[in-house]
C-alpha positions as CSV (number, residue, x, y, z in Angstrom):
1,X,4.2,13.4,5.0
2,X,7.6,12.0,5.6
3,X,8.0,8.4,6.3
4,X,9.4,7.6,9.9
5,X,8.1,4.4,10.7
6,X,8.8,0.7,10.0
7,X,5.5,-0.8,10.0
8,X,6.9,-4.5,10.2
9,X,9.0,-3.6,13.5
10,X,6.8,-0.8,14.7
11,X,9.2,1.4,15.4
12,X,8.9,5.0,15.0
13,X,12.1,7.5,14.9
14,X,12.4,10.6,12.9
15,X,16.3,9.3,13.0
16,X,14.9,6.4,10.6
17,X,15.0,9.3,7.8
18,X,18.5,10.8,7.9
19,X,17.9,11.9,4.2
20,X,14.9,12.3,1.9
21,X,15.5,9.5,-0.3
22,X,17.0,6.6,2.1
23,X,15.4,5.0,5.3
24,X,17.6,2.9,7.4
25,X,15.5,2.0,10.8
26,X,17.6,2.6,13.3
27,X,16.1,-0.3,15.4
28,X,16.6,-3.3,13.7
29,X,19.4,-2.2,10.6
30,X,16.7,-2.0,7.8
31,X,17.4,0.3,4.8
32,X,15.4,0.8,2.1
33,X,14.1,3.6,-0.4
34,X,12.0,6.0,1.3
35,X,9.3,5.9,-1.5
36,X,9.6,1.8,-1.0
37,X,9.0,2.0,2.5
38,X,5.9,4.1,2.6
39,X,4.4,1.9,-0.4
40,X,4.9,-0.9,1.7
41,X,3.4,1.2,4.7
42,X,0.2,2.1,2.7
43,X,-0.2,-1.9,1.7
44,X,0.0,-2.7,5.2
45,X,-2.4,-0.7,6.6
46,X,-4.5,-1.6,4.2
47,X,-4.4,-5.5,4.3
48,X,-5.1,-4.4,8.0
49,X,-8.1,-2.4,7.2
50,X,-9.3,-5.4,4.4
51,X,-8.7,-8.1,7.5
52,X,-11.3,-6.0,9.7
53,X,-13.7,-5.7,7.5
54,X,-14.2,-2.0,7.0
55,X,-13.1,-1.1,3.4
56,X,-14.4,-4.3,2.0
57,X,-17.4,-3.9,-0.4
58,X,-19.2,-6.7,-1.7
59,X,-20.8,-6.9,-4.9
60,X,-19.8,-5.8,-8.6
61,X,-18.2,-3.3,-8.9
62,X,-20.1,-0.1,-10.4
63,X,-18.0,1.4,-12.9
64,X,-17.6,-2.0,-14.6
65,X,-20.0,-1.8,-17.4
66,X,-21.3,-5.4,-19.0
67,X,-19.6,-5.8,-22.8
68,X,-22.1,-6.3,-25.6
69,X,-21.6,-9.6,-28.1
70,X,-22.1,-7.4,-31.6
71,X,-23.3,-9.0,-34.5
72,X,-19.3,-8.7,-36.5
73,X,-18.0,-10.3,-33.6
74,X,-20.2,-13.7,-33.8
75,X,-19.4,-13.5,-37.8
């Protein structure tokens, strides 16, 4: 997938990407690495996702196992 759009501007141009490693948006002037702007993409859509409510799970979590108090650690 090749990162075309500035999430923060919404603006959407496969001219954003004029090489593989730099994005400049071509809207509003901003330049970035490429690998930077689609991190900050991915975070985005999900603090969007959080704020409606449809990845959020309540509860512990179920791979967190409880830790045990041993007897040579209360010595």
């Amino acid at each position: 997938m090749t990162i075309t759009n500035h999430e923060r501007v919404g603006h959407v141009s496969a001219d954003n990407r004029q090489t593989q490693a730099k994005f400049a948006c071509v809207d509003c002037g901003y330049e970035n690495n490429a690998d930077v702007v689609g991190a900050i993409n991915v975070l985005e859509r999900g603090h969007r996702l959080l704020a409606c409510g449809e990845l959020a799970q309540s509860g512990r979590s179920v791979k967190q196992e409880p830790t045990e108090v041993t007897q040579a650690a209360s010595a």
